[in-house]
VEXROTOR-444971 format. One record per residue (C-alpha): residue number from 1; residue in one letter; chain; x, y, z. Coordinates in pm, 1 decimal. Example, Ala and Ser with C-alpha at 12.3 -4.5 7.8 and 13.67 -1.06 7.14 Angstrom:
% VEXROTOR-444971
<num: 1 residu: A chaine: A px: 1230.0 py: -450.0 pz: 780.0> .
<num: 2 residu: S chaine: A px: 1367.0 py: -106.0 pz: 714.0> .
END
This chain:
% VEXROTOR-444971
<num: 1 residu: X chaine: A px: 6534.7 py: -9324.9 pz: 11543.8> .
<num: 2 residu: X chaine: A px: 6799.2 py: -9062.3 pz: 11604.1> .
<num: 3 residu: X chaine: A px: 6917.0 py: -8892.9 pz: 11336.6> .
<num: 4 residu: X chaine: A px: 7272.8 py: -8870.7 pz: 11169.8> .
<num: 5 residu: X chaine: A px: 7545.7 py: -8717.4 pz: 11382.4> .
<num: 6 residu: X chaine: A px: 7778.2 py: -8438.6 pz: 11269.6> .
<num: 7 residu: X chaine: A px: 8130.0 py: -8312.1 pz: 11398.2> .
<num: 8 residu: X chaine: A px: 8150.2 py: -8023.8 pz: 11673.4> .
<num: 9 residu: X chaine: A px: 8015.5 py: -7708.6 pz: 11549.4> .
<num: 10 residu: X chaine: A px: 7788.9 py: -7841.7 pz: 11291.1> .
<num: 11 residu: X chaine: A px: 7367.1 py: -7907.6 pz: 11339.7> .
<num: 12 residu: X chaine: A px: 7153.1 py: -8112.9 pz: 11149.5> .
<num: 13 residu: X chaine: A px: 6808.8 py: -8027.9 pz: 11075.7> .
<num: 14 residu: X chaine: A px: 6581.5 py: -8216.5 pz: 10875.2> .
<num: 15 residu: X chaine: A px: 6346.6 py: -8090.5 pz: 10626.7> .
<num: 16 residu: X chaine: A px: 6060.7 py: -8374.6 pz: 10618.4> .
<num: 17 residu: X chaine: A px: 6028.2 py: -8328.2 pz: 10257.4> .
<num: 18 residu: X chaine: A px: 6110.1 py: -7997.1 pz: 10160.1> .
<num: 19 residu: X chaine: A px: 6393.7 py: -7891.7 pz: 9982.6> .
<num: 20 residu: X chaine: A px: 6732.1 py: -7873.2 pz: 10243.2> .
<num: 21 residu: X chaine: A px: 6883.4 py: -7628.0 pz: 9968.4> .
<num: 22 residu: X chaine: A px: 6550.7 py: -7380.3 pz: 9988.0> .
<num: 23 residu: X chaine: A px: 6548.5 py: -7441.8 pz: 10370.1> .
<num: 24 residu: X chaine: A px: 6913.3 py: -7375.0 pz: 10418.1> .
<num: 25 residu: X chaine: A px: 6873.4 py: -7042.6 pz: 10214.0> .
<num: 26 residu: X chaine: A px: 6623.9 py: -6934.5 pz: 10397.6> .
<num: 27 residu: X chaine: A px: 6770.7 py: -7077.6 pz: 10733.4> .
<num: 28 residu: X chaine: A px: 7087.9 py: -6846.1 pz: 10660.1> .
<num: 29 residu: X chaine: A px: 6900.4 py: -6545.4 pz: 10554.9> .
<num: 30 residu: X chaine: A px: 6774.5 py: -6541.6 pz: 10898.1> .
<num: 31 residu: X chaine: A px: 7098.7 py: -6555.6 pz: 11089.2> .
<num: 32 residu: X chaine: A px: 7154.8 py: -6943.2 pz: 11154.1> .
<num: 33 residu: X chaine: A px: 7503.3 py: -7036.2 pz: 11247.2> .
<num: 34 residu: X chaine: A px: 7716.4 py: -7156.7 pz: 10996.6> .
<num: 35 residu: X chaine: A px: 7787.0 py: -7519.7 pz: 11021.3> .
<num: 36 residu: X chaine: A px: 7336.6 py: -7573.7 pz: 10966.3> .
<num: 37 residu: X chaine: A px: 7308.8 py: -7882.1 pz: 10757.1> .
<num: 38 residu: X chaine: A px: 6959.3 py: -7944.0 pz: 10613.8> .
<num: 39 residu: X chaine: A px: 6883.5 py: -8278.6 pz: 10506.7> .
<num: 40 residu: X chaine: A px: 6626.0 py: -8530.3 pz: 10363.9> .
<num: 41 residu: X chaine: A px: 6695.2 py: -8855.6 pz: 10349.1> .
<num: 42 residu: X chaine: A px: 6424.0 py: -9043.1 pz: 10098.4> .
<num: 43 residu: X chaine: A px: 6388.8 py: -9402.0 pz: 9978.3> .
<num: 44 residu: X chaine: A px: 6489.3 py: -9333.6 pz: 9659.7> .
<num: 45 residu: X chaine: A px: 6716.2 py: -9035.8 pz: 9677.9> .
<num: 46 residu: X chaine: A px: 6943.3 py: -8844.9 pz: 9975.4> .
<num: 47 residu: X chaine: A px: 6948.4 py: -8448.7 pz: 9988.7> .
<num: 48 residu: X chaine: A px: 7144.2 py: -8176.5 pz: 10167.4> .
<num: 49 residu: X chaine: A px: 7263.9 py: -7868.1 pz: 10183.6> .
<num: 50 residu: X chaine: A px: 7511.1 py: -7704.4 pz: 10403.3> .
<num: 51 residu: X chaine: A px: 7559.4 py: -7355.8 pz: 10534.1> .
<num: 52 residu: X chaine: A px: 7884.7 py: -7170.7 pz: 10522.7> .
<num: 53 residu: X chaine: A px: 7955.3 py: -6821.7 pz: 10643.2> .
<num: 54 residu: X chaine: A px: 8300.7 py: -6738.6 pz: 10475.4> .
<num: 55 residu: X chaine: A px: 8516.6 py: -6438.9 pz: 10605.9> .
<num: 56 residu: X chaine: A px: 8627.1 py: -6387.6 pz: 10264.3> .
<num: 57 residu: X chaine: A px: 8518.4 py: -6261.5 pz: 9891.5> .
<num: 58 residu: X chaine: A px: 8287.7 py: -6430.7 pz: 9742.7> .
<num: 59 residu: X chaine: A px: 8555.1 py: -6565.9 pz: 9407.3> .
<num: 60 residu: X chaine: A px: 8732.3 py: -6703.9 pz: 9722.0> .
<num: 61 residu: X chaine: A px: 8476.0 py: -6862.9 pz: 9893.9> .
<num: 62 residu: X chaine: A px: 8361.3 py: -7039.8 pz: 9603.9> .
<num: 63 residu: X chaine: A px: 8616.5 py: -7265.6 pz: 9672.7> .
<num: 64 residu: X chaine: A px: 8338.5 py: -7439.0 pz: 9923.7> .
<num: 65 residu: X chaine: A px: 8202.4 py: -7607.0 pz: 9567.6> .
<num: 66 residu: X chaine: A px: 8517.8 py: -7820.2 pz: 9467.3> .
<num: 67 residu: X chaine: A px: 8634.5 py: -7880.8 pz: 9813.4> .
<num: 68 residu: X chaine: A px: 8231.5 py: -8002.4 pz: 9911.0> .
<num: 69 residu: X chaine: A px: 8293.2 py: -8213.4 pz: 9568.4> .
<num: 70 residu: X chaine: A px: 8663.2 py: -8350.5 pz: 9682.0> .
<num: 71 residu: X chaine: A px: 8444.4 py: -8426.9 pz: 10042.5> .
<num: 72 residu: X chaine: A px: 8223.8 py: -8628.5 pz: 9851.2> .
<num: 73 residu: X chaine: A px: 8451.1 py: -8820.0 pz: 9665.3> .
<num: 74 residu: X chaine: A px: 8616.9 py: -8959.2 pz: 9975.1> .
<num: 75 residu: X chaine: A px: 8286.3 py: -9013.3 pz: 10172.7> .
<num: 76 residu: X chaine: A px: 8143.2 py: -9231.0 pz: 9883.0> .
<num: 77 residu: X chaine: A px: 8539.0 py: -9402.3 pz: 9807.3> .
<num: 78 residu: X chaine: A px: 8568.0 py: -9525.4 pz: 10176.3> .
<num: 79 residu: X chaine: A px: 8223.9 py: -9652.2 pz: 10162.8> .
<num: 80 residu: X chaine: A px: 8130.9 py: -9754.6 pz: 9799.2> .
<num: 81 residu: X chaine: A px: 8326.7 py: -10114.1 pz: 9695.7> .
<num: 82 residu: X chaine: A px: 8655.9 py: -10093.7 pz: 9562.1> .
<num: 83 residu: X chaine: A px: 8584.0 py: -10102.7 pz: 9216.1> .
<num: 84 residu: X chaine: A px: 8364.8 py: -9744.8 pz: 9231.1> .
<num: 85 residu: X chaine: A px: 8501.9 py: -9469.6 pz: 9068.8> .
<num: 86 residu: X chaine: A px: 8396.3 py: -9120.6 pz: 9132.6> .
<num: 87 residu: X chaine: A px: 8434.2 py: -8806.9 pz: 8960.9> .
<num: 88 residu: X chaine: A px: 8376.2 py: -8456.7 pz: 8918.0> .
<num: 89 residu: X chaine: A px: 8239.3 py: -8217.3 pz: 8681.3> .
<num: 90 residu: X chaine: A px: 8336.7 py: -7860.9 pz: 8730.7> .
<num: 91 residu: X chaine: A px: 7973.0 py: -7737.5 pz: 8772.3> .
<num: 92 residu: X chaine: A px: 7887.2 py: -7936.8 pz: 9072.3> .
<num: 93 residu: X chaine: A px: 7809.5 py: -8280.1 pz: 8884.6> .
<num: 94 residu: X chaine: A px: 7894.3 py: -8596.9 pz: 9019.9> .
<num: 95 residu: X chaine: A px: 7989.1 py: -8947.5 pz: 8810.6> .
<num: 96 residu: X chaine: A px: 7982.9 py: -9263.1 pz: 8964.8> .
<num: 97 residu: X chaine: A px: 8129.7 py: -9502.4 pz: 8754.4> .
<num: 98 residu: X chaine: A px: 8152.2 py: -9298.4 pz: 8391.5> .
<num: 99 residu: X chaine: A px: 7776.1 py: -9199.2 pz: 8414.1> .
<num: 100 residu: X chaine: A px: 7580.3 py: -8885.1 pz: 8579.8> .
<num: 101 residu: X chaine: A px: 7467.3 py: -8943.0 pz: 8939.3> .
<num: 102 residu: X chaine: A px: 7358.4 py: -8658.0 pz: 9102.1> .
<num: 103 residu: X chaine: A px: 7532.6 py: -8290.3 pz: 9168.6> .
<num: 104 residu: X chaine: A px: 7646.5 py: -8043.8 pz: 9423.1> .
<num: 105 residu: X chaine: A px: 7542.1 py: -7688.5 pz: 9399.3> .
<num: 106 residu: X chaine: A px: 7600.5 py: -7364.5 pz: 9519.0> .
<num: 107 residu: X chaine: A px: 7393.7 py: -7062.5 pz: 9622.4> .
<num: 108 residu: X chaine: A px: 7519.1 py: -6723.4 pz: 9811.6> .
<num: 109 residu: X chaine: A px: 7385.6 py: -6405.4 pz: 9946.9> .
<num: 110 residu: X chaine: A px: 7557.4 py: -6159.9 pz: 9695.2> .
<num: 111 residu: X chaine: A px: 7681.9 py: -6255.2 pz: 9302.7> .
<num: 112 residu: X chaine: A px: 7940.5 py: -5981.2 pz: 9326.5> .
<num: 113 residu: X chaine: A px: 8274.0 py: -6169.4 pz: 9280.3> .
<num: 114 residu: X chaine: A px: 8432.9 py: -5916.1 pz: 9510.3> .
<num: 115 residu: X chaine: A px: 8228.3 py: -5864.3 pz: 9771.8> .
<num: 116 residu: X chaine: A px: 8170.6 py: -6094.2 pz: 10119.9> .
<num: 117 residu: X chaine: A px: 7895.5 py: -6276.2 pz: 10097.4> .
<num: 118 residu: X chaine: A px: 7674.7 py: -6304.0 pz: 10460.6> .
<num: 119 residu: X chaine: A px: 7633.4 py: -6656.4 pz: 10356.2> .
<num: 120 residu: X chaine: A px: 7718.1 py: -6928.8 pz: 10124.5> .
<num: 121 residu: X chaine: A px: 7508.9 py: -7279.3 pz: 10091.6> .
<num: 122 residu: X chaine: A px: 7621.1 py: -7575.3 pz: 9895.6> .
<num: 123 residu: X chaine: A px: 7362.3 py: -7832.2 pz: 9807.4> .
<num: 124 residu: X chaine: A px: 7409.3 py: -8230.4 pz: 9730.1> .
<num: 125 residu: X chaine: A px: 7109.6 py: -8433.9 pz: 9524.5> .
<num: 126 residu: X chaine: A px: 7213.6 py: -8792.4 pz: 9510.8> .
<num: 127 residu: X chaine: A px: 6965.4 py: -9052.8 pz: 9324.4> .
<num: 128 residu: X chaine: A px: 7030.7 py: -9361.1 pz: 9573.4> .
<num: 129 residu: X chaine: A px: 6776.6 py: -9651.7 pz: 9396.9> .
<num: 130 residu: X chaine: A px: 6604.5 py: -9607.5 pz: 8962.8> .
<num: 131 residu: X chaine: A px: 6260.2 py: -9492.0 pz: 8941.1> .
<num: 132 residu: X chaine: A px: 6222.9 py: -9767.0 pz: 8751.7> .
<num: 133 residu: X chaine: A px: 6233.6 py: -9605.1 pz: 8423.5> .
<num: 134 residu: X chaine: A px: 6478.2 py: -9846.5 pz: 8164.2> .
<num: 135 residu: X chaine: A px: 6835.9 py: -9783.6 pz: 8247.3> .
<num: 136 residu: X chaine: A px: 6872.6 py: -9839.2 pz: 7895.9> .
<num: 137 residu: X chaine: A px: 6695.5 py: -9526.1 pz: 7791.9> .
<num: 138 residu: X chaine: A px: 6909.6 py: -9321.4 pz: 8004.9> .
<num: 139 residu: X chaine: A px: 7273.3 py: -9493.0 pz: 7993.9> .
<num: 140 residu: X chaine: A px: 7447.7 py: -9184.9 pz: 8121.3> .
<num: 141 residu: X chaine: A px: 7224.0 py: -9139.6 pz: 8448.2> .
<num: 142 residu: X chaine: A px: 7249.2 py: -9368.8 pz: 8694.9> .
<num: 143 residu: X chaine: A px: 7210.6 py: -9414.4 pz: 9099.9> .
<num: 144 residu: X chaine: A px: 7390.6 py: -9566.6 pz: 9388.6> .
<num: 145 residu: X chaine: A px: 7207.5 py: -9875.9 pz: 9342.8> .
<num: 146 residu: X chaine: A px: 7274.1 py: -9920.2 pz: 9007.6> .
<num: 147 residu: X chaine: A px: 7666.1 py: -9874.5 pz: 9056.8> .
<num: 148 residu: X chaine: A px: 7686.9 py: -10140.7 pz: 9308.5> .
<num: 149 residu: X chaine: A px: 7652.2 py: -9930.6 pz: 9608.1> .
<num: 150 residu: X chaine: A px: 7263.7 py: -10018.2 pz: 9758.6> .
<num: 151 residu: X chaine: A px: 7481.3 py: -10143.6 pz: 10082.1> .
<num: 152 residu: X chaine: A px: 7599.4 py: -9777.9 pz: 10120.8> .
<num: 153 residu: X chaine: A px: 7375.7 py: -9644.8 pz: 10360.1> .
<num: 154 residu: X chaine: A px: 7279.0 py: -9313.3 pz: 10331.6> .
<num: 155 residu: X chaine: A px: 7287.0 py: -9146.4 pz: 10685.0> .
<num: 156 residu: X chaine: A px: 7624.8 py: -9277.7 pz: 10701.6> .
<num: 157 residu: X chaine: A px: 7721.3 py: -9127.8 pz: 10375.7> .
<num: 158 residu: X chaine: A px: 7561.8 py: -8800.6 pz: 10476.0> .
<num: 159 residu: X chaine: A px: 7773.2 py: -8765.5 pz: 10803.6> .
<num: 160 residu: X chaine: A px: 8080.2 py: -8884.5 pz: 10617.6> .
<num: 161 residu: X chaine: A px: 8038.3 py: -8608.5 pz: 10336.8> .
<num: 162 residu: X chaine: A px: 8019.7 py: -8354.9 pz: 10650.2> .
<num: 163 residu: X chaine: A px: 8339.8 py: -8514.5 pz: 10803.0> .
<num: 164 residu: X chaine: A px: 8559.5 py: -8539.8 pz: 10503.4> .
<num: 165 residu: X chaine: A px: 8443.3 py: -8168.1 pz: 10373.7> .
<num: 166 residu: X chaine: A px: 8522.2 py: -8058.3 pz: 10703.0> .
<num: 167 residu: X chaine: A px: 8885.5 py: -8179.0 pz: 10689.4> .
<num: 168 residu: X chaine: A px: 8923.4 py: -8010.8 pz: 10308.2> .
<num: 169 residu: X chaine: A px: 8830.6 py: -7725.7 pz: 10476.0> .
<num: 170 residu: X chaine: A px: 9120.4 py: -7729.2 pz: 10740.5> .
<num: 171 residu: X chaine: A px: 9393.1 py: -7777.9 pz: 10471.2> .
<num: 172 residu: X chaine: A px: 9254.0 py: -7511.1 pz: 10257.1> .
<num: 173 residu: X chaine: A px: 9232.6 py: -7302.7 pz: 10597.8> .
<num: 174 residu: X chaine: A px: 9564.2 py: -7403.6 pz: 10704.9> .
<num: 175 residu: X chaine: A px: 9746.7 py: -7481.6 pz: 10350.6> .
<num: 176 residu: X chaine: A px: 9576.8 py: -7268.5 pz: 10100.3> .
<num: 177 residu: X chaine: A px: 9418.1 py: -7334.0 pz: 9776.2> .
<num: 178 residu: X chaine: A px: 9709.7 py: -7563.6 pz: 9668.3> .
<num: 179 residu: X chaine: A px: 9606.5 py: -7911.3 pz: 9790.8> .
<num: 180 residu: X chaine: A px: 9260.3 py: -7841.9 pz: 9698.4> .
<num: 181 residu: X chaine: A px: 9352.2 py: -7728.0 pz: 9370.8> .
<num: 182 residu: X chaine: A px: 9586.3 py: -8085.0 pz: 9331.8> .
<num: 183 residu: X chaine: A px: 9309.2 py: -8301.8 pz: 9478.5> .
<num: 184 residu: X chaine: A px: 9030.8 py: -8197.6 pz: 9264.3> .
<num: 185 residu: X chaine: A px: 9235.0 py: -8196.7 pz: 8908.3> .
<num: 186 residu: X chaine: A px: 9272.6 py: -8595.9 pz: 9005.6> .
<num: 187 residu: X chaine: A px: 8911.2 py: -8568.1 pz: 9031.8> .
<num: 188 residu: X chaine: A px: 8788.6 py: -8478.2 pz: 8748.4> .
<num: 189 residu: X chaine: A px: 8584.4 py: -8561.5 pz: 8469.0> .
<num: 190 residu: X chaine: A px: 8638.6 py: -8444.4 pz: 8122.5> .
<num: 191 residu: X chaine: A px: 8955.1 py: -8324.3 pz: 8128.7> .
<num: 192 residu: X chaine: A px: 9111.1 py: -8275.2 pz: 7755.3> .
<num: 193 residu: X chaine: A px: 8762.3 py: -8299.3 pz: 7594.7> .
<num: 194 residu: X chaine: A px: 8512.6 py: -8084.4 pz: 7462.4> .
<num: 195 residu: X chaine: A px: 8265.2 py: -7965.8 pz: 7685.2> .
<num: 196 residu: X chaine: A px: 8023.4 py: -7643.1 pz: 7682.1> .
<num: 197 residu: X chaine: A px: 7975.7 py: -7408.8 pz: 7967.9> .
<num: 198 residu: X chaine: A px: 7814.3 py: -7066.2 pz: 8023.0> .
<num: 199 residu: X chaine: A px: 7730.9 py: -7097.8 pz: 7608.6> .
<num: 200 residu: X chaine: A px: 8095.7 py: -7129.5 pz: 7522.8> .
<num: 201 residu: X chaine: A px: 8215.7 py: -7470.7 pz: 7345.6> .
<num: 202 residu: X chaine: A px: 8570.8 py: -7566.1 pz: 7382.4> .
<num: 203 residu: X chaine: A px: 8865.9 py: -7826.2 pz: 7486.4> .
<num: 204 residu: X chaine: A px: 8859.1 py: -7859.7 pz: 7873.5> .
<num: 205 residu: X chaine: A px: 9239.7 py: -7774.7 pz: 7965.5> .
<num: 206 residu: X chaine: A px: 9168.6 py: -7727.7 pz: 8337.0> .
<num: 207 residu: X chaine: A px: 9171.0 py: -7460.3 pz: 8598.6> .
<num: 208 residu: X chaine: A px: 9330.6 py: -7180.7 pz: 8727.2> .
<num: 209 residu: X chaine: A px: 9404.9 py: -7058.4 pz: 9081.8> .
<num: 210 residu: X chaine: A px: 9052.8 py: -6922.3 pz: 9143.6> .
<num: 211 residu: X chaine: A px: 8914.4 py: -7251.4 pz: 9016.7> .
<num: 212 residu: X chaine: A px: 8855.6 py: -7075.9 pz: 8682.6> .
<num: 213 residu: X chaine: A px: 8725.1 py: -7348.6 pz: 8410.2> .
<num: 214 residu: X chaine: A px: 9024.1 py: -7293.7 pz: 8134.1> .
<num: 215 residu: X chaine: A px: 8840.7 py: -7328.2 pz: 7795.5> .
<num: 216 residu: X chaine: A px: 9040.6 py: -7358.6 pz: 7470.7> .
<num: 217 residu: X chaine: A px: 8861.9 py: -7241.6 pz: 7151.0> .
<num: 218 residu: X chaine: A px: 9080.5 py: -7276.9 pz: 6838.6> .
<num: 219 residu: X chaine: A px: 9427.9 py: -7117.7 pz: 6950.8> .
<num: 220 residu: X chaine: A px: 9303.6 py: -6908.7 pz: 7230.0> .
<num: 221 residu: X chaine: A px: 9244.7 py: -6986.6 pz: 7609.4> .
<num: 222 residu: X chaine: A px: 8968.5 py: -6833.1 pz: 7828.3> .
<num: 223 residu: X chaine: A px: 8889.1 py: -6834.1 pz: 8115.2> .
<num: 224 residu: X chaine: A px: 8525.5 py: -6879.7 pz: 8258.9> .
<num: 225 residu: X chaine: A px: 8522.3 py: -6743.8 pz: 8635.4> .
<num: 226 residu: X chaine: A px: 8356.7 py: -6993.4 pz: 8908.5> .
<num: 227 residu: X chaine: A px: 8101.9 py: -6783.6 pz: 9005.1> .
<num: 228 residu: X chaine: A px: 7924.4 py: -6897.4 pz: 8664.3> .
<num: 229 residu: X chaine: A px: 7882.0 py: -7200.5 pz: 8852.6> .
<num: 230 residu: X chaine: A px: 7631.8 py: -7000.0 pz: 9107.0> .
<num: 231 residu: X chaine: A px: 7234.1 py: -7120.0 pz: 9109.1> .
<num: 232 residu: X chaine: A px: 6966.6 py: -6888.8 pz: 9150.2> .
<num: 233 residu: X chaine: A px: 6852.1 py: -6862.5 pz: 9549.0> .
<num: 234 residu: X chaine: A px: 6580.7 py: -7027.5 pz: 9577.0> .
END
């Protein structure tokens, strides 16, 4: 069975098993060309990662999180029924219908906001079909399955997530942050309630330019920088 097919200048590689965020990581530490998409595709759940090499600092290349989340959104919309709804947190979680399913992350080689990182990965975990365990016991978690979507099938969600991020990341190329910034504010979840994030509690106003989560404690607005939103390399 061939495996799922990718636009120009981006290689699959599948991990059997093993982590495609780990493998990615280590994949890019070693010089692989960006456009390396790792992948494992499971009965139960669908995993990737993909490797960017951005020419840019790394506050600026985080960008690769929301527009791999706004890539998402229109994969799973043109292939979920009509009556799915999906949104996103700004950490990298994704809700499918109201309720968690799954996340995107993001790893780089450096955590210094200013400097350009040699690489940049950002991973996808999807639960596609329960465990089994009572939905009732864990009514904000869900899966594909559970949202309607077990016709979706996952190699063809996989190569649309690559195709519509890939398109994000023309505009943003050829635009700049604005349509990015416009698309994912439709996107996303939570917006005027209270959410916590990096240990600070507040009312979730938005974001800034730089993709910045605006926080509002009392009568004063912070701002908590995107690179919080950075996961340890594994």
């Amino acid at each position: 069975m061939s495996g799922p097919g990718f636009p120009p200048l981006f290689q699959g590689l599948a991990t059997a098993g093993a982590d495609p965020v780990a493998i990615a990581c280590t994949e890019a530490r070693r010089g692989c060309d960006a456009g390396l998409v790792t992948y494992d595709i499971g009965l139960d759940s669908l995993r990737a990662a993909i490797v960017f090499a951005p020419e840019v600092s790394l506050n600026e290349a985080m960008i690769m999180l929301p527009i791999c989340g706004v890539g998402f959104q229109n994969a799973l919309g043109a292939l979920a029924p009509p009556e799915v709804s999906v949104h996103l947190e700004w950490q990298g979680d994704i809700r499918v219908n109201g309720a968690s399913c799954g996340a995107l992350t993001i790893a780089a080689s450096t955590v210094d906001a200013d400097a350009e990182p040699d690489w940049l990965v950002v991973g996808l975990t999807l639960p596609l079909w329960s465990d089994g365990a009572e939905t009732g016991e864990t009514p904000d978690r869900t899966t594909l399955a559970d949202e309607g979507c077990s016709e979706v099938d996952p190699t063809d969600l996989l190569e649309a997530w690559v195709r519509h991020t890939l398109v994000w990341i023309n505009r943003w190329d050829e635009e700049g942050v604005k349509p990015v910034h416009s698309e994912w504010t439709g996107l996303a979840h939570g917006m005027g309630e209270t959410v916590s994030q990096s240990g600070k509690t507040g009312k979730f106003l938005g974001i800034d330019e730089n993709f910045g989560l605006l926080l509002q404690q009392n009568d004063q607005t912070m701002i908590i920088p995107i690179t919080d939103t950075l996961t340890e390399v594994p």
